[in-house]
C-alpha positions in Angstrom: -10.2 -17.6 -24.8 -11.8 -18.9 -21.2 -8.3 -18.1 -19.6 -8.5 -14.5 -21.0 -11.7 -14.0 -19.4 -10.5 -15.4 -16.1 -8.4 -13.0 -15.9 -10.3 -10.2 -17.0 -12.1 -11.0 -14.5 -9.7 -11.7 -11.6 -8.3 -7.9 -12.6 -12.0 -6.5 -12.7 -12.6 -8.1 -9.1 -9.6 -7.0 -7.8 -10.0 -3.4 -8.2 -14.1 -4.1 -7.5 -12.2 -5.4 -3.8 -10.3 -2.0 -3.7 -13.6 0.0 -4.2 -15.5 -2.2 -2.0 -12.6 -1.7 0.9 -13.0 2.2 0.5 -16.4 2.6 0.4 -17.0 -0.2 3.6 -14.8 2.3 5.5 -16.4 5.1 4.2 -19.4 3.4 5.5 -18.7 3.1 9.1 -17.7 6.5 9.5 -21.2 7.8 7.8 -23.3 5.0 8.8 -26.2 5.3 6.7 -25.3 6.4 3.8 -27.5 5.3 0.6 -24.6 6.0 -2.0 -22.3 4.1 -0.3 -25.0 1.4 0.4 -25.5 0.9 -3.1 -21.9 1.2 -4.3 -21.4 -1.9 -2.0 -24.3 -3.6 -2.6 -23.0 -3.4 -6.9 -19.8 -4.2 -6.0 -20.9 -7.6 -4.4 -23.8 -8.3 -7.1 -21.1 -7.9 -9.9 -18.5 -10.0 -8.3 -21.2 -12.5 -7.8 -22.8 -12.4 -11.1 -19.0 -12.6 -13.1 -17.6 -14.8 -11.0 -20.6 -17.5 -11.8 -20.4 -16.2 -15.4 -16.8 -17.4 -15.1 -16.5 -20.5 -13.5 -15.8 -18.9 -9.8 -18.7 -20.4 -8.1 -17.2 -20.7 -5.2 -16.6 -17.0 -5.2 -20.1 -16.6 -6.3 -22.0 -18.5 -3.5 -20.2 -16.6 -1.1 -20.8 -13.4 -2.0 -24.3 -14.4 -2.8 -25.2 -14.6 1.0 -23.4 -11.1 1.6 -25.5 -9.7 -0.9 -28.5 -10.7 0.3 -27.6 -9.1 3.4 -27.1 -6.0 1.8 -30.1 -6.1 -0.1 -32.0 -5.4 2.9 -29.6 -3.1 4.1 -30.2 -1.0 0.8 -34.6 -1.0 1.8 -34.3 -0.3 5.3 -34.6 -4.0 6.7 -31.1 -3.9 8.2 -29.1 -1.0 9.9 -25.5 -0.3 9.0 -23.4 -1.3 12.2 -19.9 -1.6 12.9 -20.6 -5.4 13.5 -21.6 -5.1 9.9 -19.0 -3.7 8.5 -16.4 -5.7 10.2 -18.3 -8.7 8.9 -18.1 -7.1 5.3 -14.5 -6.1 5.2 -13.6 -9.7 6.6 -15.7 -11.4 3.2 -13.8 -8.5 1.3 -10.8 -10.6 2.5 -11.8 -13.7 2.2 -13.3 -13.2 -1.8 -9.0 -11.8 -2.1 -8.3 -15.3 -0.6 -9.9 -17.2 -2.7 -9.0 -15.3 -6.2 -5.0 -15.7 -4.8 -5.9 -19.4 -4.4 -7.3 -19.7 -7.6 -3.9 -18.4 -9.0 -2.0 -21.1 -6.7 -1.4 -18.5 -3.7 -2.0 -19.7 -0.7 -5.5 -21.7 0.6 -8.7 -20.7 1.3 -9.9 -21.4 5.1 -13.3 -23.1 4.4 -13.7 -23.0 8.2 -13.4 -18.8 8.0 -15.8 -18.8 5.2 -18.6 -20.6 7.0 -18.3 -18.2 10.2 -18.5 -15.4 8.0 -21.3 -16.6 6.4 -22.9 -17.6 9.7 -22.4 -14.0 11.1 -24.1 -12.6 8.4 -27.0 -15.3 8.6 -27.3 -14.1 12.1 -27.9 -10.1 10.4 -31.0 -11.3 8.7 -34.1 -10.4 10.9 -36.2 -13.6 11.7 -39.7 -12.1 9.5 -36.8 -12.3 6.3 -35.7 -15.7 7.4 -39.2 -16.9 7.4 -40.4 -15.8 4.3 -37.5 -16.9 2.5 -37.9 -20.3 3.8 -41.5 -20.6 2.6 -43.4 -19.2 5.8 -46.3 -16.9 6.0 -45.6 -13.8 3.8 -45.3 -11.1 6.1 -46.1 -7.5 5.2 -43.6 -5.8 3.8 -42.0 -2.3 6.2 -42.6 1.3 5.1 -39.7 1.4 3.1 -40.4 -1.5 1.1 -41.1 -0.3 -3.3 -44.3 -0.3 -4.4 -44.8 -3.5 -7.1 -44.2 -1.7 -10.8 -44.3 -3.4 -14.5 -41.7 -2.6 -16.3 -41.0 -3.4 -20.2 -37.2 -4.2 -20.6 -35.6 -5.0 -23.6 -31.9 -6.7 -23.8 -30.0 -6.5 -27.4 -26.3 -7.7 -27.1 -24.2 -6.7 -29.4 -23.0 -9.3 -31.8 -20.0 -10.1 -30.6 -21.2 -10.3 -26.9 -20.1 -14.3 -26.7 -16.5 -13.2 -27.5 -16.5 -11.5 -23.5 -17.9 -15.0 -21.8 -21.3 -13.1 -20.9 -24.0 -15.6 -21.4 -27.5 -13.6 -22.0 -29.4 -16.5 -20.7 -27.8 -16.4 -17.3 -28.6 -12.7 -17.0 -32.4 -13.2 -17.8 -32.4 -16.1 -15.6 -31.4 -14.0 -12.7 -33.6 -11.1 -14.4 -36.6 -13.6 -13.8 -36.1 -14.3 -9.9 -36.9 -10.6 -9.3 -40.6 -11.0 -10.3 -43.3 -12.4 -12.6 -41.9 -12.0 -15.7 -42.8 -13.2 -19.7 -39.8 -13.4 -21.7 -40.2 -13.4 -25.7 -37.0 -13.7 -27.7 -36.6 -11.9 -31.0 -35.3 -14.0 -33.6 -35.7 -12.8 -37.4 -32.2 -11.5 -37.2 -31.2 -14.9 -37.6 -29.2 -15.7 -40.8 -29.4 -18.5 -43.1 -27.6 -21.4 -41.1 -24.8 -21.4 -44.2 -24.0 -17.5 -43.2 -24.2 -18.0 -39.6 -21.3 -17.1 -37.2 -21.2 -19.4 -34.0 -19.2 -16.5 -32.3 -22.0 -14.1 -32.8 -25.1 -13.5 -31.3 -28.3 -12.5 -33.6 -31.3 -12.8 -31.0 -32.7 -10.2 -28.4 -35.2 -10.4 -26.0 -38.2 -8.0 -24.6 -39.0 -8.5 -21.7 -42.1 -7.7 -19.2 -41.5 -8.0 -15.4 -43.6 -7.0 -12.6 -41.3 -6.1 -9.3 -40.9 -4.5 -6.3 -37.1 -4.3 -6.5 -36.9 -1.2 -8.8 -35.4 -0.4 -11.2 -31.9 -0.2 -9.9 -32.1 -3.7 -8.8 -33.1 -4.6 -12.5 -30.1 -2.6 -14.2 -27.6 -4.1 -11.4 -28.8 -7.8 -13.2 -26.8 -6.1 -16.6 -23.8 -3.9 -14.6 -21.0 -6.0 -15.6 -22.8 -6.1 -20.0 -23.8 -2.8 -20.0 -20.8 -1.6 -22.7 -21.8 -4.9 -24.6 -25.3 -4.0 -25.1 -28.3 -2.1 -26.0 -30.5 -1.9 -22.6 -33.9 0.0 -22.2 -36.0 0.1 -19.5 -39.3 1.6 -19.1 -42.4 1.8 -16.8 -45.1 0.9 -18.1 -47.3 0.4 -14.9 -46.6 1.8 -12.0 -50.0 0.5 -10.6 -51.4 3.9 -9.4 -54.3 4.0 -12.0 -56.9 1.3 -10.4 -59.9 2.8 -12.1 -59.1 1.7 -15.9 -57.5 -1.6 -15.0 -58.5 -2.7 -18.3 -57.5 0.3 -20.6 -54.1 -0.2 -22.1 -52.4 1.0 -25.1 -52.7 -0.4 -28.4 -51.2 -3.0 -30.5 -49.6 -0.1 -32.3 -49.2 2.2 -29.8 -46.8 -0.3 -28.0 -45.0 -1.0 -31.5 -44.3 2.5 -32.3 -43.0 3.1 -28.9 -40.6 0.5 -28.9 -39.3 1.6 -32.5 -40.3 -1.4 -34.0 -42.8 0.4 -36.2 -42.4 3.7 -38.5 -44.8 5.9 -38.7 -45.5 5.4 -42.4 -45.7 1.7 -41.8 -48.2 2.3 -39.3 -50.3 5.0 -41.4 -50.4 2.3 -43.5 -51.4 -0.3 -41.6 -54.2 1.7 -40.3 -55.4 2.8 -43.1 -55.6 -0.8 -44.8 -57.4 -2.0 -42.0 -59.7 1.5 -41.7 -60.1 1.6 -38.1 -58.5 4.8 -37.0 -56.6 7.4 -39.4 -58.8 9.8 -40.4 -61.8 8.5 -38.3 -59.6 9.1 -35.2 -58.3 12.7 -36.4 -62.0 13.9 -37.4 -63.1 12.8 -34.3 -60.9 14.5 -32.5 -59.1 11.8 -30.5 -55.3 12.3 -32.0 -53.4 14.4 -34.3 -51.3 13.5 -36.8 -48.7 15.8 -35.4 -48.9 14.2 -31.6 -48.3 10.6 -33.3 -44.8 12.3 -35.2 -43.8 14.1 -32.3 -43.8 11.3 -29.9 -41.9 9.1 -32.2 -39.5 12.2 -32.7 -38.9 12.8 -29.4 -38.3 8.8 -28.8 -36.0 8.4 -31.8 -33.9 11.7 -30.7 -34.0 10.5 -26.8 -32.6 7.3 -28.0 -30.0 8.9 -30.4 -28.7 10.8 -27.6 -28.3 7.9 -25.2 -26.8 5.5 -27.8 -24.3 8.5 -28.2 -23.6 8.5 -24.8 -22.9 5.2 -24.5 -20.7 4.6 -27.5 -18.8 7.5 -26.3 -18.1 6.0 -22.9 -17.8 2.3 -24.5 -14.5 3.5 -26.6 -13.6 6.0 -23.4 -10.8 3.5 -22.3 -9.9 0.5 -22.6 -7.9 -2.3 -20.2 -3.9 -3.5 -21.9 -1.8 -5.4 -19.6 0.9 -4.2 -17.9 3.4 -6.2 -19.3 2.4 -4.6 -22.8 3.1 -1.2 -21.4 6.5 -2.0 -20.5 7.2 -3.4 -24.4 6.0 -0.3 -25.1 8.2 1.9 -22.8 11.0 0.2 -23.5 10.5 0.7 -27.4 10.2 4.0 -27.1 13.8 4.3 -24.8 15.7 2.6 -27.7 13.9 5.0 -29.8 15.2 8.1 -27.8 18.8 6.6 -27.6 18.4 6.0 -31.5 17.2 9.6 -32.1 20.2 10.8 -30.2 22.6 8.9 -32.2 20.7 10.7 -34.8 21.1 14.2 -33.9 24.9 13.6 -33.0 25.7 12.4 -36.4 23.3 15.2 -38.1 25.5 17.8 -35.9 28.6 16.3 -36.8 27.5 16.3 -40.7 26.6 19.9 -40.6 24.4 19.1 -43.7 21.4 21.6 -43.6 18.3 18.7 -44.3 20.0 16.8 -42.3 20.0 18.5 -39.1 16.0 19.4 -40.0 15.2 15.8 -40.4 17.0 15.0 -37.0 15.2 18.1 -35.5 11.5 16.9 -36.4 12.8 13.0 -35.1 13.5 14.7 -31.7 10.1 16.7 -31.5 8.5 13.5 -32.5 10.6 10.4 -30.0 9.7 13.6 -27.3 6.1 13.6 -27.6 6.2 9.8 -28.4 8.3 9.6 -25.1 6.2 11.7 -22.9 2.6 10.4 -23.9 4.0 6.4 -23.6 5.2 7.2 -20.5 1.7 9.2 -19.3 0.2 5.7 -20.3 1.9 4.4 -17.4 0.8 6.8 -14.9 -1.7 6.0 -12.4 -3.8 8.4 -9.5 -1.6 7.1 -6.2 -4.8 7.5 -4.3 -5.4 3.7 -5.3 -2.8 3.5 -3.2 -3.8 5.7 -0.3 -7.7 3.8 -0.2 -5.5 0.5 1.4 -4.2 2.5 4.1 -7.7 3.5 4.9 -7.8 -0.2 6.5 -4.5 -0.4 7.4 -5.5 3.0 9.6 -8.6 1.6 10.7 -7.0 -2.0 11.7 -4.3 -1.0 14.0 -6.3 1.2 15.6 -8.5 -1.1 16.7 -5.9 -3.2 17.8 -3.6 -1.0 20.1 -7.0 0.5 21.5 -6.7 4.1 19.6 -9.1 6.5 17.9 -7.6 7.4 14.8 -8.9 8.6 11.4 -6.4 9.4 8.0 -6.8 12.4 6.1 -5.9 12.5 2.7 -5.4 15.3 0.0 -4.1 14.8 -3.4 -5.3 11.3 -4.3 -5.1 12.5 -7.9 -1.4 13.0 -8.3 0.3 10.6 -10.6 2.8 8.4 -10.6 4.7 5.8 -12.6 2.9 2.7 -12.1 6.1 0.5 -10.9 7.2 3.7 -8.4 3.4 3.4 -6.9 4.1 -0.3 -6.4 7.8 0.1 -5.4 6.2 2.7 -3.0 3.6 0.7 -1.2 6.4 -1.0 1.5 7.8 2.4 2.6 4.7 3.5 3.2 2.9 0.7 5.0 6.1 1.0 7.6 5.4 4.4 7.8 2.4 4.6 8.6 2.3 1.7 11.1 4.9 4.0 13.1 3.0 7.0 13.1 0.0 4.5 14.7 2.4 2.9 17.3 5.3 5.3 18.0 3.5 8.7 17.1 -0.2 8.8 18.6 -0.7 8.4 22.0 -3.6 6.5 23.8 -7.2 8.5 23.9 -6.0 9.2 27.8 -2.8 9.9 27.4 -3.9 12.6 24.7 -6.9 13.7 26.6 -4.5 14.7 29.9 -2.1 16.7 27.2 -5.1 18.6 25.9 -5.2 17.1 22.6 -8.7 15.6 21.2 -8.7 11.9 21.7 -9.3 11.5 17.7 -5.5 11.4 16.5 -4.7 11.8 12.7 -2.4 10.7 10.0 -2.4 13.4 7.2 -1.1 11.5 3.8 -0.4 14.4 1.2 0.9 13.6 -2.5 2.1 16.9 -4.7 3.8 17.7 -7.4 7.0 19.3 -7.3 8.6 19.4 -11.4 9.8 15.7 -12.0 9.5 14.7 -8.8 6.1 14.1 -6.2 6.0 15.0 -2.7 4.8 12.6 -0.2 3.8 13.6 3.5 3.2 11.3 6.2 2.1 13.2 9.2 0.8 12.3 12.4 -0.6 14.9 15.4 1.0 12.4 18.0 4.1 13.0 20.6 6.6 13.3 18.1 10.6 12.6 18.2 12.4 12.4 21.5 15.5 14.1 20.3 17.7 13.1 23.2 16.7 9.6 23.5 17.4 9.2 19.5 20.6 10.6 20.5 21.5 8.0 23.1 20.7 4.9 21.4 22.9 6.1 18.8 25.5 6.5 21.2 24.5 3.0 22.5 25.0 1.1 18.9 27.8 3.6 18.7 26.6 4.9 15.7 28.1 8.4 16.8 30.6 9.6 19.6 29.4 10.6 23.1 31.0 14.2 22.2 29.9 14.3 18.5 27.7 17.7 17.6 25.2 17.1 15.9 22.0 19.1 14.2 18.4 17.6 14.9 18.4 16.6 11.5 21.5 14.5 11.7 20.2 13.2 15.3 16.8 12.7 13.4 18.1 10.8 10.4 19.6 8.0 12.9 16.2 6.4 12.8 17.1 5.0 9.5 20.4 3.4 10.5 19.8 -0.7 10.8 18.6 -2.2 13.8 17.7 1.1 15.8 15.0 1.1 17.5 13.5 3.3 20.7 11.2 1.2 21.2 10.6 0.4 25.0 9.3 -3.6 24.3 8.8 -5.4 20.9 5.4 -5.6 20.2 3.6 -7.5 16.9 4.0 -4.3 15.2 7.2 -2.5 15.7 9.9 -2.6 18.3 12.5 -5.0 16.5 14.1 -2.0 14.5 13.4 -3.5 11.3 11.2 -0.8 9.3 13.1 2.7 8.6 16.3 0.9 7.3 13.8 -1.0 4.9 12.0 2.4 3.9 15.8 4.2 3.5 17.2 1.5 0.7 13.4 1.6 -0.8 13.4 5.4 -1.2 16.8 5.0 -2.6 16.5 2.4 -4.8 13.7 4.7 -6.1 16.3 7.5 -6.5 14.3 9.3 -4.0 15.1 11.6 -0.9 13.4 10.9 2.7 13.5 14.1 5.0 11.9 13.9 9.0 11.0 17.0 10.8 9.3 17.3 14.2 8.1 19.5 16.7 7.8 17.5 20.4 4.1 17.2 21.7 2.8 18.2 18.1 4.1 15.2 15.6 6.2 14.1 13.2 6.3 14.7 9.7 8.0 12.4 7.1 8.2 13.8 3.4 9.2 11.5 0.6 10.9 13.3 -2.9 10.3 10.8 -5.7 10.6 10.8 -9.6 7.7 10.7 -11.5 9.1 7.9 -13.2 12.1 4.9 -13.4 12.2 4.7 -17.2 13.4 8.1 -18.4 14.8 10.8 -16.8 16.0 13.8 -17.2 19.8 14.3 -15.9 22.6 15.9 -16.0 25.7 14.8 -18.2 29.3 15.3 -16.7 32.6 14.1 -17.7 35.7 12.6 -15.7 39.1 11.7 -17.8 37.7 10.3 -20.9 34.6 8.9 -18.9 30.9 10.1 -19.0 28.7 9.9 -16.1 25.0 10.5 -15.2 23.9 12.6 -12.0 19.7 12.7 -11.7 18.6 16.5 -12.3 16.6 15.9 -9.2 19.6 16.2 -7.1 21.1 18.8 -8.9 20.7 22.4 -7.5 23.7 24.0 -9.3 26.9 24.1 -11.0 30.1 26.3 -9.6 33.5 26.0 -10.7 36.6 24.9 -8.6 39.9 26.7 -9.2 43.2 25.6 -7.9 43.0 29.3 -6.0 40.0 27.6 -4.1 41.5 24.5 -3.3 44.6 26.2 -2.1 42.5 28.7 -0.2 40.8 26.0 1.9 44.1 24.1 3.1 43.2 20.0 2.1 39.3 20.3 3.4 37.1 19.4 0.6 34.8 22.3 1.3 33.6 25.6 -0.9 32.2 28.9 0.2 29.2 29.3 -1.7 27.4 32.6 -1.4 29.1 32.8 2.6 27.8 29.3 3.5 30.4 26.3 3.6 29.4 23.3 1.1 31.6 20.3 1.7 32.4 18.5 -1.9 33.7 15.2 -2.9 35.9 14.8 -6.0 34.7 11.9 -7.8 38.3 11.2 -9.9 39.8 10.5 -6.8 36.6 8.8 -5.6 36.7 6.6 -8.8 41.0 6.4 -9.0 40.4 7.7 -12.5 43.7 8.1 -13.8 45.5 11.4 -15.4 45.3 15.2 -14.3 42.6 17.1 -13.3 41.7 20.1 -15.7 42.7 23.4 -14.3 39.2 24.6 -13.6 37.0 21.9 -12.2 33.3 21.9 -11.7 31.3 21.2 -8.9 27.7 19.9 -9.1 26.1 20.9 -5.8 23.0 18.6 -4.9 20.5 18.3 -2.2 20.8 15.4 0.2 18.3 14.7 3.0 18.0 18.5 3.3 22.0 19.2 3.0 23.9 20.8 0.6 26.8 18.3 -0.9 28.8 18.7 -3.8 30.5 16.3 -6.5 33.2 17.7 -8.2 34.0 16.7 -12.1 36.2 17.4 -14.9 33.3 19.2 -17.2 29.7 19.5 -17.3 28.5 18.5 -20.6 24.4 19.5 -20.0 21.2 18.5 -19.3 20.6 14.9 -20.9 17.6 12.6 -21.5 18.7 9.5 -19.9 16.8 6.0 -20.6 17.6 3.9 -17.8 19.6 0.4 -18.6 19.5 -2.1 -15.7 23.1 -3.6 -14.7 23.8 -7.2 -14.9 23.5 -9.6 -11.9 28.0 -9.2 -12.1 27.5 -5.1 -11.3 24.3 -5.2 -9.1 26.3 -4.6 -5.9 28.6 -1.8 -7.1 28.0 1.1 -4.6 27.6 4.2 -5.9 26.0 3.6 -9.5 22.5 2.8 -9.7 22.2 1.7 -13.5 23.3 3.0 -16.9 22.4 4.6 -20.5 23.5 4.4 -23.5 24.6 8.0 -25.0 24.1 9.1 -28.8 27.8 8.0 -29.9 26.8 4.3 -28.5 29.1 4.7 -25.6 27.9 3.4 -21.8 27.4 6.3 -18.9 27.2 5.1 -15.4 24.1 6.4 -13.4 26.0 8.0 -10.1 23.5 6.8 -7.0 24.5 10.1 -5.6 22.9 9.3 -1.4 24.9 6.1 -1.6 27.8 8.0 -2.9 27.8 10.1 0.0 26.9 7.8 2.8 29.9 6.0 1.6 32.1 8.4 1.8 30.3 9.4 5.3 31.0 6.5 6.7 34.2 5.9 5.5 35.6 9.5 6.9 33.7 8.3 10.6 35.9 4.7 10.6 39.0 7.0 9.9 38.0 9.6 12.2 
């Protein structure tokens, strides 16, 4: 059970870390921004408070002394600085450190945590440094909150244990904020024959003069709060001095805090005969005033217990690894229902074929909402750029800032991690190769603040990605000459800027002047090309000289299942992705007389080049007399793959090769169709680089 929880945890820090890195950045730019203030201030206390909860104390101490720092910061004490962010996002770094350690990667360096912490020692103003050590109290600064009593009370839920919270520890750290009494509730306590040691029965009220407020007080319970019933109330706010004494009643208080009915307390009263009647004859209450008050409490409370429930059971956290049973359930489900609706076809018996027709309606929306599980916002992904951005800058001694737009757009959750590389290598060339120095962009009449635009859209089954930077752009000619150089392409060769433009991606090439720790080696774009591919996805450059570059990115929404397109060579079946596809035509001996042995097609007046895949494959036996071509999109270009017959569109689950086939160019994976017979999965870029380079070695 502990081990569970230490990982719940490590997964809740983690994405705390990703929040904290965003909103530290967010920071700097702004500078005093309360939101942001407080959202890093939580962050810290909630790391600190789990990760003593949890048996991280080292991860708690630390973060204990940068949240003391920005405790002031939050009051006024202390003013946001770049010094003090830099400070923050290195302890952001180190806390990662030490949770990787934890899971045996890497060590923590004890000698960076004890600068860090001495840096932001050095933060706290020396009035803080004495009171805190015992000194002479020293009046407290404008900004500081008035002292206020407040009456809290904490009721876990009974199975609040089973989480690893320990309600004591909270209270404990409840107490430190003030003079406090703390009374704990304890007739829900069963008889010791009935009682569960995995439950918790007692709840506490407690009464707490501060002045922290009342945020402070609700941070103490941030990481219980769905585990939990949690009120909080003022019930002093010290601003009547005159009737120090004058308080409310015994029953008052009771009937407040709902421990009392109203007929309970009717009775009580009268029994005892000092108020009732006497008090509503002499005109000091109403019945009426006593029933609404507890009305409007009861309804108040209804209304927030809603709430809460409701956003309690809102979501809930399943590991990954689950997700992927679960996806790969639901594929052998789709190749089962296909077998299905084959044999129900073939049958041609009536219930049949409706039983297989409400099996596919089902395995599709089955299909479709597993694999919506799956899908995450990439802007997760986009918030670690934010430092990546903000790092190199600082480095190469350039003023950039990253704009993004469509943070929400989703994506398979192994795609956005598949995706992170490319992009990373991307973006650190748009820093180093793209923008120019502040001068440099200053004498060209560009402001010296360059930008990096990171766009994600949808576009069908596929999502757009845009990288572009305002910087110098390509130098087309001096693209064109290292090619020559690693004689990638003949000194003669005509080329379009595209085709001059997608050298970049060849191994090894680099323009680069001198290597530098960032780029300069040519190891990067040949990286990003097989990682787009591998993801089935297309990588396009465009750019205008002095203006920048732009780098879009087509990738599927997903690896498991896709939609495709079924074709057939000889007695073979293969798969082409439907994102390549842009049409079908057919191919007539006519045609292929009519363009004299060159593989090319006029389609609509504009020459496609094709590639017939039975001579590609040596697949045996004689062509049909009418061929079709599937035309697809490559890198912007128009290429077509000519077959025996097109079959349809097809709902292809995705079957990873064996170690034996891994290498095989051309073919990408497989699938299993409804008569239980394999398809190959055509990788249809590699297919025509192939084939690319293999005319340029004959040519």
């Amino acid at each position: 059970m502990i081990d569970i929880h230490r990982q719940t945890f490590r997964d809740e820090a983690n994405e705390l870390l990703t929040e904290l890195e965003f909103s530290l950045l967010e920071l700097c730019d702004s500078g005093d921004d309360q939101e942001l203030i407080d959202r890093v201030f939580r962050a810290m206390h909630t790391i600190k408070g789990s990760g003593s909860m949890f048996g991280f104390d080292d991860i708690a101490t630390f973060t204990h002394e940068v949240e003391t720092v920005f405790d002031l910061v939050r009051i006024g004490r202390i003013k946001v600085t770049p010094e003090l962010v830099r400070l923050s996002l290195a302890a952001r770094d180190q806390i990662k450190e030490m949770l990787d350690a934890e899971d045996g990667k890497g060590r923590v360096d004890e000698q960076r945590n004890k600068e860090i912490i001495a840096g932001f020692r050095d933060l706290i103003p020396a009035d803080e440094i004495a009171e805190k050590s015992g000194g002479a109290p020293v009046a407290k600064g404008v900004d500081a909150l008035p002292a206020v009593t407040y009456s809290i009370r904490f009721k876990p839920h009974p199975r609040l244990f089973l989480t690893g919270t320990n309600p004591l520890v909270l209270i404990n750290e409840l107490c430190e904020l003030g003079r406090s009494v703390v009374v704990a509730q304890t007739h829900n306590l069963p008889l010791l024959s009935n009682l569960d040691p995995e439950s918790c029965y007692l709840f506490w009220d407690i009464v707490i003069t501060t002045d922290q407020g009342e945020n402070a007080l609700r941070d103490i319970f941030i990481f219980a709060e769905d585990d939990c019933d949690l009120t909080i109330d003022i019930i002093d706010d010290g601003a009547d001095l005159d009737n120090e004494d004058d308080y409310k009643k015994l029953g008052t208080i009771l009937v407040e805090r709902g421990d009392l009915d109203l007929e309970a307390l009717n009775q009580i009263l009268q029994s005892h005969k000092r108020f009732g009647e006497l008090a509503i004859e002499s005109g000091i209450l109403e019945a009426e005033q006593v029933a609404s008050a507890l009305s409007e409490q009861q309804f108040v409370k209804g209304i927030r217990k809603e709430r809460q429930n409701k956003e309690s059971g809102s979501s809930i956290r399943v590991p990954a690894e689950k997700l992927d049973v679960l996806v790969n359930l639901v594929g052998e489900m789709v190749t089962v229902q296909a077998r299905l609706s084959q044999f129900a076809q073939s049958a041609n018996e009536a219930a049949l074929i409706a039983i297989a027709e409400e099996v596919e309606r089902l395995t599709a929306s089955l299909r479709d909402n597993a694999l919506n599980i799956r899908m995450l916002p990439i802007g997760s992904t986009f918030t670690k750029f934010r430092r990546l951005v903000h790092d190199l800058s600082q480095e190469l001694g350039k003023k950039i800032e990253m704009v993004t737009t469509g943070a929400e757009t989703e994506l398979d959750k192994t795609v956005i991690e598949k995706l992170n590389d490319p992009l990373v290598h991307l973006i650190r060339n748009c820093i180093d190769h793209g923008i120019e120095k502040p001068e440099v962009r200053t004498a060209n009449g560009k402001p010296q603040l360059g930008t990096v635009h990171l766009t994600a859209t949808h576009s069908g089954d596929s999502v757009l990605l845009s990288i572009k930077d305002d910087g110098a752009g390509l130098n087309r000619e001096a693209i064109r000459a290292k090619g020559i150089d690693k004689g990638l392409i003949t000194a003669g060769a005509e080329l379009s800027t595209k085709e001059i433009y997608s050298l970049i991606f060849a191994p090894g090439f680099s323009t680069a002047e001198k290597v530098t720790s960032i780029s300069g080696r040519g190891v990067g774009m040949d990286v990003v090309k097989r990682a787009i591919d591998s993801l089935r996805g297309t990588i396009d450059v465009d750019s205008v000289p002095g203006e920048g570059t732009t780098i879009t990115l087509r990738i599927p929404l997903t690896l498991a299942i896709i939609e495709s397109l079924l074709v057939r060579i000889g007695a073979d079946c293969f798969v082409i992705p439907l994102s390549f596809v842009d049409e079908c035509i057919e191919l007539s001996r006519e045609d292929v007389a009519r363009s004299h042995g060159r593989h090319v097609m006029n389609v609509r007046g504009k020459y496609v080049p094709y590639i017939p895949l039975r001579k590609e494959f040596a697949i045996s036996g004689t062509a049909p007399d009418i061929e079709q071509i599937v035309i697809t999109r490559i890198n912007g270009s128009r290429v077509g793959f000519v077959v025996d017959h097109v079959i349809g569109e097809h709902q292809t689950v995705i079957k990873s090769l064996s170690k034996i086939y891994r290498n095989v160019e051309g073919v990408s994976g497989a699938t299993i169709l409804g008569d239980g017979s394999v398809a190959l999965i055509l990788d249809i870029p590699q297919l025509y680089r192939g084939v690319e380079l293999a005319e340029q070695a004959i040519g």
